[in-house]
Every structure is written in C-alpha cells, then in structure tokens.
C-alpha positions as CSV (number, residue, x, y, z in Angstrom):
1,X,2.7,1.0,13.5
2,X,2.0,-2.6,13.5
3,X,4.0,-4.9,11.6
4,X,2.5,-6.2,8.1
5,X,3.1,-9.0,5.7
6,X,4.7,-8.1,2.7
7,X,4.1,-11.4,0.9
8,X,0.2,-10.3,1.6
9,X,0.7,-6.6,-0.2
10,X,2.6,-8.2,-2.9
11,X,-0.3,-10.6,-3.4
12,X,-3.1,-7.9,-2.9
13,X,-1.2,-6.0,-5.9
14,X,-0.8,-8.6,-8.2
15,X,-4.5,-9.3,-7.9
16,X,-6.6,-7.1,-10.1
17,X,-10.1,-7.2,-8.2
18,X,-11.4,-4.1,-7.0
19,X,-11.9,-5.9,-3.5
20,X,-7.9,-6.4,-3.3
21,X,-6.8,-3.0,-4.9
22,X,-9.4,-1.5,-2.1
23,X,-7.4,-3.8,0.9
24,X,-4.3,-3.0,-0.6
25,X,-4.8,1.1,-1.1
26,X,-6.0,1.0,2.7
27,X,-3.3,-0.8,4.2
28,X,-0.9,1.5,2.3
29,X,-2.8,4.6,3.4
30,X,-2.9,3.4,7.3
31,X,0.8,2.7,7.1
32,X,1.7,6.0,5.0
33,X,-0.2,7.7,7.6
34,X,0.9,6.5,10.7
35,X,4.3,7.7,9.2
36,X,6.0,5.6,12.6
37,X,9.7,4.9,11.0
38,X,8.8,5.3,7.2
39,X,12.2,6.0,5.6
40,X,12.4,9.1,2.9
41,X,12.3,6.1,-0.2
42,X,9.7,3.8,1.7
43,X,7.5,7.0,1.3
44,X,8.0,7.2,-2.3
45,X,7.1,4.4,-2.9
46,X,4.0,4.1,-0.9
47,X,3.1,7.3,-2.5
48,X,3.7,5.6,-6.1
49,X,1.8,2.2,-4.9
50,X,-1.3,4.2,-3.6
51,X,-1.0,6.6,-7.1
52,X,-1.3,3.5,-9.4
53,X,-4.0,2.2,-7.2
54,X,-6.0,5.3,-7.7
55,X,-5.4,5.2,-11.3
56,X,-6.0,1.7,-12.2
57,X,-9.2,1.7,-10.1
C-alpha cells in the first residue's frame, strides 16, 4: 500500500462536491482493498467513511 496524505482525505471529506466525495470514496476503496496493514478499527472506519460517502452521494 502506498503511503497517503491524511490532511488530503480530511480535505476531500469536508468538501461536499461530487468530484471530491468521488476522489475520496476511491482512495478509501483502493486502501480498504489492498488491506496491506489495515488494523481491525482502521477497517471500521474506512467501512463507515466509504458508507456515508455512498449515502450522501
């Protein structure tokens, strides 16, 4: 898994566009699926993130 910037997600989620919503739900997805060294709670939450992207789309 390649390393990612965090301050970029955060940024990606507090924007509303569906351009950032669609960056953010595919990073999310490539790092949920490469499942590298995803800890049990990092799942969760990626799981949560990429639920309340789907929703709010």
């Amino acid at each position: 898994m390649s390393p990612f910037d965090s301050n970029y997600l955060l940024e990606l989620a507090r924007k509303k566009s569906a351009e950032s919503r669609s960056e953010l739900a595919a990073t999310v997805s490539d790092l949920f699926a490469s499942g590298g060294n995803l800890t049990d709670r990092e799942r969760v939450l990626m799981h949560e993130i990429l639920h309340n992207v789907v929703r709010d789309a």
